[in-house]
BAKE-343462 format. One line per field, with one value per residue (C-alpha): residue in three letters; residue number from 1; x, y, z. Coordinates in steps of 0.02 Angstrom, whole numbers, plus 32768, in hexadecimal, padded with zeros to 4 digits. Layout:
# residues N
aa <- [ALA,...] .
i <- [NUM,...] .
X <- [X,...] .
Y <- [Y,...] .
Z <- [Z,...] .
//
This chain:
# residues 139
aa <- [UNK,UNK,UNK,UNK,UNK,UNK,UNK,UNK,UNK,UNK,UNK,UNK,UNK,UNK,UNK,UNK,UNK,UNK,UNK,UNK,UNK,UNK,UNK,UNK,UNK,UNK,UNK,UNK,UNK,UNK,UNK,UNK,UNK,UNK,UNK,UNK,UNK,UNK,UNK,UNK,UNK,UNK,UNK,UNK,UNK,UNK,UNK,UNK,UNK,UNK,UNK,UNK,UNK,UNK,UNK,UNK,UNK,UNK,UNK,UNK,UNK,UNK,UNK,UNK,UNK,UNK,UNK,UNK,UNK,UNK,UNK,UNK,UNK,UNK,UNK,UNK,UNK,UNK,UNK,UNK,UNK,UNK,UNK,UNK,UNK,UNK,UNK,UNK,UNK,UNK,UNK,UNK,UNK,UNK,UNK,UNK,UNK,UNK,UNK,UNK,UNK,UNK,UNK,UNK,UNK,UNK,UNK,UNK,UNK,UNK,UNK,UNK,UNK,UNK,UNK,UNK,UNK,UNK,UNK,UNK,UNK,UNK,UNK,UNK,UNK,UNK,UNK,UNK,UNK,UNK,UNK,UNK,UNK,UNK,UNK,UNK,UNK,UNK,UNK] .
i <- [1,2,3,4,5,6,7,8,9,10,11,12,13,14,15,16,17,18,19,20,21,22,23,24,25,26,27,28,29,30,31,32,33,34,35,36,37,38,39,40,41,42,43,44,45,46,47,48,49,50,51,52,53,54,55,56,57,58,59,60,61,62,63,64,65,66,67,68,69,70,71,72,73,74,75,76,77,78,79,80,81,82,83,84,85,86,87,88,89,90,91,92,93,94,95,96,97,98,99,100,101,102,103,104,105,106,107,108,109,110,111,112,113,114,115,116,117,118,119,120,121,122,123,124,125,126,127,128,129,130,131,132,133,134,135,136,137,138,139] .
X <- [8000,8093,801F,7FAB,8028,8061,7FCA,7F94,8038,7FCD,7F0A,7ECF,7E2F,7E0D,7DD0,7D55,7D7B,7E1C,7E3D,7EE0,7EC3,7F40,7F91,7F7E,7FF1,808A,8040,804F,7FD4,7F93,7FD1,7F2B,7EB3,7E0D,7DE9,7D4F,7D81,7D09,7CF2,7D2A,7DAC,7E0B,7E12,7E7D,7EDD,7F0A,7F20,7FAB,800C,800F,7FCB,8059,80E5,8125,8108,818D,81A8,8193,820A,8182,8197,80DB,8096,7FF0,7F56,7EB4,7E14,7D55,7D2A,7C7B,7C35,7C41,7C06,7C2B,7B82,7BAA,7C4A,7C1F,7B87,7C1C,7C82,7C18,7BE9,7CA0,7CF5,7D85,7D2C,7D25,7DFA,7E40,7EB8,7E67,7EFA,7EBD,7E06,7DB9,7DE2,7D51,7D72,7D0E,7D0A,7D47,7D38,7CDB,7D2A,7DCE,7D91,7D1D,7DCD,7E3B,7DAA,7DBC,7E7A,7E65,7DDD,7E3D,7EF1,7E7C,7E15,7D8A,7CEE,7C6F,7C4A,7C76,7BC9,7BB0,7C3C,7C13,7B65,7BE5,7BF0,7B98,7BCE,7BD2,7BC5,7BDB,7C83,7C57,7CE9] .
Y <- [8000,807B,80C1,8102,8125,81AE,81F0,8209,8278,8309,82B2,8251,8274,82C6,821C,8190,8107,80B1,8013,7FE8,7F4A,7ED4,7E5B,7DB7,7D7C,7DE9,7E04,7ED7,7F52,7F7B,8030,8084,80A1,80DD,817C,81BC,826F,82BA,836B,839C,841A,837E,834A,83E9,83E5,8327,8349,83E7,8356,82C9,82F1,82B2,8289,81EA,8181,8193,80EF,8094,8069,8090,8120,8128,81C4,81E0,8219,8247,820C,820A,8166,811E,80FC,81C9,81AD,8138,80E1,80CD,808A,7FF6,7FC7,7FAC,7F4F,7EE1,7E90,7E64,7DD5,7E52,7E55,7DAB,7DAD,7D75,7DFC,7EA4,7F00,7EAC,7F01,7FA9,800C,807F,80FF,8150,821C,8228,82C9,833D,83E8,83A6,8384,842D,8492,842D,846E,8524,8526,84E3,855B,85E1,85AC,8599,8641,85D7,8641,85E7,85E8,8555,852C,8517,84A4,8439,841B,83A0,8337,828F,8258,81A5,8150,8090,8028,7FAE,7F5E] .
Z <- [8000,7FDD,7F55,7FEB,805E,7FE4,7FB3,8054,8082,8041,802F,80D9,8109,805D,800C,804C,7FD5,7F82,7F2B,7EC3,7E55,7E64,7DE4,7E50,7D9D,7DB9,7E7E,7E60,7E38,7D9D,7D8F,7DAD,7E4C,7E82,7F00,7F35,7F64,7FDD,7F85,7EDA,7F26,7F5E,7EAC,7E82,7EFB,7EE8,7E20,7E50,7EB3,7E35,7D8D,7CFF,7DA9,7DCC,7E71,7EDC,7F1C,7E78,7DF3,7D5F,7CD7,7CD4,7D11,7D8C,7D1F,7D46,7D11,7D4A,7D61,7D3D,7DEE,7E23,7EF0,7F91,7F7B,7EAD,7EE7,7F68,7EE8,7E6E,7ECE,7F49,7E9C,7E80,7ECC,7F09,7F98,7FC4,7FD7,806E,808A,80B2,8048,7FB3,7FC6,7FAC,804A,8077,8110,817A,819C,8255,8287,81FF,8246,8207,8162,8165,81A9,8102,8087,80E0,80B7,7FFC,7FDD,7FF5,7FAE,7F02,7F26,7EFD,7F0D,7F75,802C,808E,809B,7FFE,7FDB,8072,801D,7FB2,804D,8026,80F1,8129,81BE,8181,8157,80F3,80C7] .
//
């Protein structure tokens, strides 16, 4: 899980879903991963820190891109992959990791900082009203 480790250096608490495929073949990932940022804001500011850079504790040339994926929310997301048979591995790293928003005011104070670095020109209650919040774990 080095890939998570790094991202969150800069992202944790920002996200509420991740899940690197893995090659059970070779027995590494397959280069890509899902994240289910928790407001769009976190998107840019995750996109400034990786777009077109390499990982840093991987010996790839690839580069980190960004794409929307097809499932676009937490409840989208565990639909998706409670039909898979990911979720029936027997180690937990293998499986979609889904985390649970602690403390909100953290989150709410991390959204206050990026909306102002980006002079983005909304209240913060209007970008809270982004906040689909969760109390379940379900993996």
């Amino acid at each position: 899980m080095d890939m998570l480790r790094e991202i969150n250096k800069k992202n944790k608490s920002r996200f509420d879903f991740f899940y690197i495929p893995i090659d059970f073949e070779s027995k590494g990932n397959k280069a890509y991963c899902f994240i289910n940022f928790l407001h769009p804001l976190f998107i840019l500011e995750f996109f400034k820190d990786f777009q077109n850079k390499s990982w840093l504790r991987h010996h790839s040339k690839k580069k980190v891109e960004l794409y929307y994926g097809a499932h676009s929310n937490i409840d989208e997301l565990k639909g998706h992959f409670c039909q898979s048979s990911i979720i029936t591995q027997v180690d937990p790293a293998l499986r979609p990791r889904i985390f649970k928003v602690k403390e909100m005011r953290l989150v709410e104070e991390d959204l206050k900082r990026v909306i102002k670095r980006h002079n983005v020109k909304s209240s913060l209650r209007e970008a809270l009203e982004w906040f689909p919040l969760r109390d379940e774990v379900l993996f």
